[in-house]
C-alpha positions as a printed NumPy array, in Angstrom:
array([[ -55.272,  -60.085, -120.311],
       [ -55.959,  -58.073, -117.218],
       [ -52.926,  -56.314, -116.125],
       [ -52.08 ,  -56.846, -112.469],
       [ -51.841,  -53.98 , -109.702],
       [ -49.984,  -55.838, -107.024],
       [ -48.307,  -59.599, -107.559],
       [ -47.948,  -61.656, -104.692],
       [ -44.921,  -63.055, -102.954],
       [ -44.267,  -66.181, -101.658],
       [ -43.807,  -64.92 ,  -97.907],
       [ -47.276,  -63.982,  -98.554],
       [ -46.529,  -60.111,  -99.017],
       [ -48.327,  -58.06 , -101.701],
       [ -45.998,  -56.585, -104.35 ],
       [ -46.816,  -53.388, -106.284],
       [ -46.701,  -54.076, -109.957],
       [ -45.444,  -50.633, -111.305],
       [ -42.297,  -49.571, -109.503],
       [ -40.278,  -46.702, -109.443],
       [ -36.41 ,  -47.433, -110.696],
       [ -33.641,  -45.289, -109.827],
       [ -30.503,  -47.07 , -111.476],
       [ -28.521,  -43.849, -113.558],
       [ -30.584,  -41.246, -111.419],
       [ -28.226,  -38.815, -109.814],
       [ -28.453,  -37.658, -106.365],
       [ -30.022,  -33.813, -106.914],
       [ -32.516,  -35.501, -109.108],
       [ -33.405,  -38.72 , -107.578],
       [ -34.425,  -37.423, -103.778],
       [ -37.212,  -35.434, -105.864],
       [ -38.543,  -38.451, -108.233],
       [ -38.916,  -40.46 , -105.298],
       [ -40.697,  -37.796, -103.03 ],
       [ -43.09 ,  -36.73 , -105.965],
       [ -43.822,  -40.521, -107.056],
       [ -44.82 ,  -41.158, -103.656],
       [ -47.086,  -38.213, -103.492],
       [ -48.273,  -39.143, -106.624],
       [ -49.665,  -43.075, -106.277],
       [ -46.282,  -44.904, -106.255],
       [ -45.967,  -47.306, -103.447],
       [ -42.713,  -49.179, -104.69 ],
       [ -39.211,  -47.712, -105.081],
       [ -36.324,  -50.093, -106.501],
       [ -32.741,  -48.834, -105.646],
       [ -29.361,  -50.741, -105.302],
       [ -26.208,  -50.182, -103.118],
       [ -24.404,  -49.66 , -106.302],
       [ -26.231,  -46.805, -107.907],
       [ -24.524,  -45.024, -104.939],
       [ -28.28 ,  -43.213, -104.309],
       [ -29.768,  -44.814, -101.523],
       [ -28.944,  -42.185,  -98.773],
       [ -30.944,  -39.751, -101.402],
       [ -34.168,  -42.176, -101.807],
       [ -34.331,  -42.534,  -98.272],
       [ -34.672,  -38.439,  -98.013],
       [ -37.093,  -38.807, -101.035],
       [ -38.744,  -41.122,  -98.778],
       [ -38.73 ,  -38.912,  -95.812],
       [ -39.976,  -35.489,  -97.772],
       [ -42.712,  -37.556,  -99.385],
       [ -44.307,  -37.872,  -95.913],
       [ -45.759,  -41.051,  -96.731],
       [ -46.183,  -43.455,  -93.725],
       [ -42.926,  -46.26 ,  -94.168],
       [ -45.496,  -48.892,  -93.599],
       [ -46.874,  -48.026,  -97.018],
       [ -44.356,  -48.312,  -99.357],
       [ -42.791,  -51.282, -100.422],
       [ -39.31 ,  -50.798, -100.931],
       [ -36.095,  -53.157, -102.617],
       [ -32.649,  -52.384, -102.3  ],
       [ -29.661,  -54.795, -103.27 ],
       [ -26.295,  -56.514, -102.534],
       [ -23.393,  -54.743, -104.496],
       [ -21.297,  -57.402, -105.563],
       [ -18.086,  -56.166, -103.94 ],
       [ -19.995,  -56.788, -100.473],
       [ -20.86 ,  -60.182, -100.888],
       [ -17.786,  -61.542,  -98.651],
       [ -19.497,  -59.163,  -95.873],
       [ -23.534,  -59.402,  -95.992],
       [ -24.164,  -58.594,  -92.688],
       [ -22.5  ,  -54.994,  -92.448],
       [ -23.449,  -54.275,  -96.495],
       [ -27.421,  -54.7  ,  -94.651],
       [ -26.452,  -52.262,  -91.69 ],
       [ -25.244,  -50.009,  -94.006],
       [ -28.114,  -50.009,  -96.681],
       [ -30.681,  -49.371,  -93.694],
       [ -28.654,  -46.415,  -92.507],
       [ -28.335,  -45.075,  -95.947],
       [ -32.169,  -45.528,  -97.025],
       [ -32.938,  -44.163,  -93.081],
       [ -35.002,  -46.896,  -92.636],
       [ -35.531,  -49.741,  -89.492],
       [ -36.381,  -52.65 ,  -92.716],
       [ -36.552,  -53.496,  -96.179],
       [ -39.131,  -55.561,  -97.913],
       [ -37.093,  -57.076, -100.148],
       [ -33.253,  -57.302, -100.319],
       [ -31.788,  -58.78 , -103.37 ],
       [ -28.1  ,  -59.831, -104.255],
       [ -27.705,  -57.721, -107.414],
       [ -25.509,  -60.47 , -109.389],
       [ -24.427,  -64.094, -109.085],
       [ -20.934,  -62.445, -109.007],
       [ -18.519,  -61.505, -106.37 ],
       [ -16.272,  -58.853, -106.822],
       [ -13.259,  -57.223, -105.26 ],
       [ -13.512,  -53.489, -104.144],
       [ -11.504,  -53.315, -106.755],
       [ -13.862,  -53.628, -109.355],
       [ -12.134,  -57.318, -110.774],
       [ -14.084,  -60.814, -110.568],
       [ -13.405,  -62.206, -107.369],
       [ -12.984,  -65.85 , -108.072],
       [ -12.161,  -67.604, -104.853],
       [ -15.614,  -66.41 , -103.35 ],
       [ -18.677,  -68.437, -104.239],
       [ -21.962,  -66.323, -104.743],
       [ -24.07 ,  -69.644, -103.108],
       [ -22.284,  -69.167,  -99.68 ],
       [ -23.256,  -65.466,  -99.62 ],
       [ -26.907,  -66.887, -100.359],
       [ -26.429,  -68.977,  -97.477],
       [ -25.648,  -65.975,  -95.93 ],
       [ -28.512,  -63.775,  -96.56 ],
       [ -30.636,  -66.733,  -95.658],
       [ -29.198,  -66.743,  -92.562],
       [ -29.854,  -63.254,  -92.006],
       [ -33.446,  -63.161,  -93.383],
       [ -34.146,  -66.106,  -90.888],
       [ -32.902,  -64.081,  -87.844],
       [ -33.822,  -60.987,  -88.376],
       [ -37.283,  -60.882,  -89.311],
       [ -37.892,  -57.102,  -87.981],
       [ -34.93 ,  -55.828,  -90.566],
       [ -36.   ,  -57.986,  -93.91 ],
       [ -39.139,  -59.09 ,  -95.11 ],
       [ -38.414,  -60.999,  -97.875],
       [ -34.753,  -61.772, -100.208],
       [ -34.598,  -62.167, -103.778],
       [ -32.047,  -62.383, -106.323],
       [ -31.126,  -60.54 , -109.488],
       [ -29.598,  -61.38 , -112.856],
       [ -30.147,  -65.294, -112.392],
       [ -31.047,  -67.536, -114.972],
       [ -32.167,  -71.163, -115.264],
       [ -28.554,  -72.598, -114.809],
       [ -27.964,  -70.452, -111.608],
       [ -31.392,  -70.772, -110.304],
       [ -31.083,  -74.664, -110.596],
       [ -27.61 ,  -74.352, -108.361],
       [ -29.482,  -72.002, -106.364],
       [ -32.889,  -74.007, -105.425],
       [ -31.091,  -77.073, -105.289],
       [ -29.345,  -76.111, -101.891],
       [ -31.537,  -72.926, -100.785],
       [ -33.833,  -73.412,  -97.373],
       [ -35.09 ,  -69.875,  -98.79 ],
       [ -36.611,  -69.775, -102.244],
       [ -35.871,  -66.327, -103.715],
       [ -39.282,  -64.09 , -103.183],
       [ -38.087,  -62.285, -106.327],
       [ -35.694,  -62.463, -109.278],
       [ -35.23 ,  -59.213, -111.055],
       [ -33.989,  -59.251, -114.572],
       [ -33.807,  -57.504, -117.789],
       [ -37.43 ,  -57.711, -119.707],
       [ -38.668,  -56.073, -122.986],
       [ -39.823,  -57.353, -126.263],
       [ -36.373,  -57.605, -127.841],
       [ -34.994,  -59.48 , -124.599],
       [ -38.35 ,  -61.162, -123.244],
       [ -36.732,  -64.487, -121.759],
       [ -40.603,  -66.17 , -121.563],
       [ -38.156,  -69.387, -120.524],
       [ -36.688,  -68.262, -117.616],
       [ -40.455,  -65.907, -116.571],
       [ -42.04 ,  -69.426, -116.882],
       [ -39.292,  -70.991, -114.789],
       [ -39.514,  -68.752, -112.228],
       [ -42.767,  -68.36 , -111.698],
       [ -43.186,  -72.532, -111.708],
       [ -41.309,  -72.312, -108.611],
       [ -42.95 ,  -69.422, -106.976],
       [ -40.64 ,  -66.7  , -107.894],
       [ -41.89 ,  -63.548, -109.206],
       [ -40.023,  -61.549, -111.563],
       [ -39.335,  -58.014, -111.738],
       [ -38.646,  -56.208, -115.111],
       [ -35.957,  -53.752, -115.001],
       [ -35.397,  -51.618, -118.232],
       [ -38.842,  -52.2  , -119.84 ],
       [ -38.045,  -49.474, -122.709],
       [ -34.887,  -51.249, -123.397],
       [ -33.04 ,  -48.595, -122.072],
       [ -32.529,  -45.19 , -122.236],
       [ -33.272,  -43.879, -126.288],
       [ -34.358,  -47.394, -127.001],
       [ -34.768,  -48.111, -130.628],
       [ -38.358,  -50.258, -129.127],
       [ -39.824,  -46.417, -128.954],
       [ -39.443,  -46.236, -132.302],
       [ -40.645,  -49.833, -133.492],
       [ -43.606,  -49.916, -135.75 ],
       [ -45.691,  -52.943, -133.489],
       [ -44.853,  -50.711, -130.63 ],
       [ -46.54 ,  -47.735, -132.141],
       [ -49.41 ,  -49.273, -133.709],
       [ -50.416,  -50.813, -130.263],
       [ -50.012,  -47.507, -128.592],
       [ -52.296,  -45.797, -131.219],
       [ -54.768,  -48.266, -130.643],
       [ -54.659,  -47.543, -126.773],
       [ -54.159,  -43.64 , -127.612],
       [ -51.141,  -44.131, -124.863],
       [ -47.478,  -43.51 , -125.422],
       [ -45.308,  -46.363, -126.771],
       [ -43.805,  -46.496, -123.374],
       [ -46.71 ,  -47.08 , -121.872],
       [ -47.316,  -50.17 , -123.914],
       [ -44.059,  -51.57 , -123.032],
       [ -44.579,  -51.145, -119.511],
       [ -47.989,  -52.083, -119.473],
       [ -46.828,  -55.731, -121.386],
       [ -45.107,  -56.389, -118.219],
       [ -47.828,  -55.765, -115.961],
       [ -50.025,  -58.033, -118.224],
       [ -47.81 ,  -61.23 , -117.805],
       [ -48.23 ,  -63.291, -114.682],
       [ -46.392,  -63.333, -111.829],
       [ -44.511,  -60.327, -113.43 ],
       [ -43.892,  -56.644, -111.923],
       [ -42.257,  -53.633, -113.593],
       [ -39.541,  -50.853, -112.799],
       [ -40.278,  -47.689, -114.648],
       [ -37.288,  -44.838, -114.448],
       [ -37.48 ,  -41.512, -114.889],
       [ -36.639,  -37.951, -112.684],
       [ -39.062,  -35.571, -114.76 ],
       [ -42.691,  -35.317, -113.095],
       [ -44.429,  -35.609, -116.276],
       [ -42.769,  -39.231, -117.116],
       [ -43.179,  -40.38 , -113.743],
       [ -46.894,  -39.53 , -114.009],
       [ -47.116,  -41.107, -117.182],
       [ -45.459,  -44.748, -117.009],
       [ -47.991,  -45.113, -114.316],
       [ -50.387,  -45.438, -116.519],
       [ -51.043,  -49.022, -117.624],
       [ -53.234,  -50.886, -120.039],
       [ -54.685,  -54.141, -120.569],
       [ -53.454,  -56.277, -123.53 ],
       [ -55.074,  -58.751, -125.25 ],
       [ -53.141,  -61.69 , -126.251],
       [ -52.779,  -60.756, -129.896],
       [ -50.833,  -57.604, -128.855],
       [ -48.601,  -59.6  , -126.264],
       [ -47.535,  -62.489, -129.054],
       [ -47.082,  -59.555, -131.205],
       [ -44.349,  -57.398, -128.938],
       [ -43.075,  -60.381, -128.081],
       [ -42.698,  -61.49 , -131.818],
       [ -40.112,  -58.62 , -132.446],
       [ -37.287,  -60.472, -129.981],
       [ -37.224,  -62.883, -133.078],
       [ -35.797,  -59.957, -135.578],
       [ -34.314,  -57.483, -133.246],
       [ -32.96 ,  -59.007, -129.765],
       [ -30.656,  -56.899, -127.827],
       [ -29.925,  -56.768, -124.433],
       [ -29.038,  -53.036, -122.723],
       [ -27.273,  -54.838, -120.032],
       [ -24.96 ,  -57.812, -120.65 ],
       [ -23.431,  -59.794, -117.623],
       [ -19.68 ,  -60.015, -118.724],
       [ -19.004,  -56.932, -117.39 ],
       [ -18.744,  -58.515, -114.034],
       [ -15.747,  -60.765, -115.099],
       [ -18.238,  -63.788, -114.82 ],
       [ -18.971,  -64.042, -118.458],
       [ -22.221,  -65.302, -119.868],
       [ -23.476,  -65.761, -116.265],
       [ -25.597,  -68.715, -117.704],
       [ -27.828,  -66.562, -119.962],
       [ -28.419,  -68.266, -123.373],
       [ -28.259,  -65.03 , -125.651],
       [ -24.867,  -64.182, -123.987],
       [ -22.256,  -67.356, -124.621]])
């Protein structure tokens, strides 16, 4: 395998394949780790409404002094604003300081009350129908909308009623949670996928593994860089990287084509060690359709 550099969308857009993720990075740290990314080769940053950081990326943004126009940059829907779309977008491009996004995503199939609790007599579909709506008129404020967190069974409800098919769905990926199914199913219908947690989270026992290790000694890389790097080698598949320390951020940019022996074999440890770092039922919404969660 070849590992990709950019993927492409379906609105035709080109999609760096190694992004810069900012979920758990603090404001104090975060403004830097964008700014020095960006100086340093990154042209995608990946931030959400609920991390509560974008007013800091878009200041990252600013100090890098790289032209807007180059950077590709993804912000989402919290799910407490999906009653409200419209202002939750006014709002995110005041925050990140910045006239559009390319790529807006609703973080979860699962509106919630400001109050943190499931909000049950709201349907995530008609806040699709919403975003649709606003992608559709306001093509100088988003370039492309996505989802997040959606599997088959919500992607099925989804494209069965959608005049937009989701550019993007953006979902948890790593050899102990590698969902090939739902990768396949997406990009069948011309959706690419974005990996978030690639290490399996933060201290992830996939740092550790023996297959991970052996790869990376053959590569003389890092085992992170192997588990990033299996992203970028699957098709129609891009990657979200997070770290605030300059040396990390320097290093999970560097990426290395797999052969297919090494892929089946990473992937081979989801059958004796799955885990997920982020389960849905948090949201009140329970298994959210996912297989490994009922």
């Amino acid at each position: 395998m070849v590992a990709s550099t950019t993927v492409k969308l379906n609105t035709g857009a080109e999609m760096p394949t190694v992004g810069l993720g900012t979920w758990k990075s603090k404001p104090g740290a975060v403004e830097h780790a964008v700014e020095f990314a960006l100086k340093n080769g990154y042209k995608h940053i990946d931030t959400a409404a609920a991390y509560e950081n974008e007013k800091e990326v878009g200041l990252g943004i600013k100090a890098s002094g790289v032209p807007r126009e180059s950077i590709f940059l993804t912000t989402k829907l919290n799910n407490p604003d999906q009653r409200n779309p419209a202002a939750a977008l006014q709002s995110s491009l005041e925050n990140l300081q910045t006239p559009y996004l390319d790529l807006w995503l609703m973080h979860w199939p699962a509106p919630m009350t400001k109050g943190g609790k499931a909000d049950k007599e709201h349907d995530w579909l008609t806040t699709w129908k919403d975003m649709e709506k606003l992608f559709l008129e306001n093509p100088d404020k988003l370039k492309a909308i996505g989802v997040s967190n959606f599997s088959i069974k919500f992607l099925e409800r989804l494209l069965n009623e959608a005049k937009v098919v989701p550019a993007v769905n953006q979902i948890e990926l790593h050899p102990s949670c590698p969902q090939q199914e739902l990768v396949d199913y997406c990009v069948s219908k011309g959706i690419v996928v974005t990996a978030y947690s690639p290490l399996g989270s933060d201290n992830s026992p996939l740092l550790a593994n023996p297959v991970v290790k052996k790869i990376a000694d053959k590569y003389s890389v890092a085992p992170a860089n192997v588990l990033i790097s299996l992203q970028a080698n699957r098709k129609g598949v891009t990657v979200l990287p997070k770290s605030v320390t300059n040396e990390r951020i320097l290093s999970n940019a560097k990426i290395v084509d797999l052969t297919e022996e090494d892929i089946s074999e990473l992937h081979a440890i989801d059958k004796t060690a799955h885990f997920r770092a982020c389960y849905p039922d948090w949201t009140g919404w329970g298994s959210l359709g996912f297989p490994d969660c009922e």
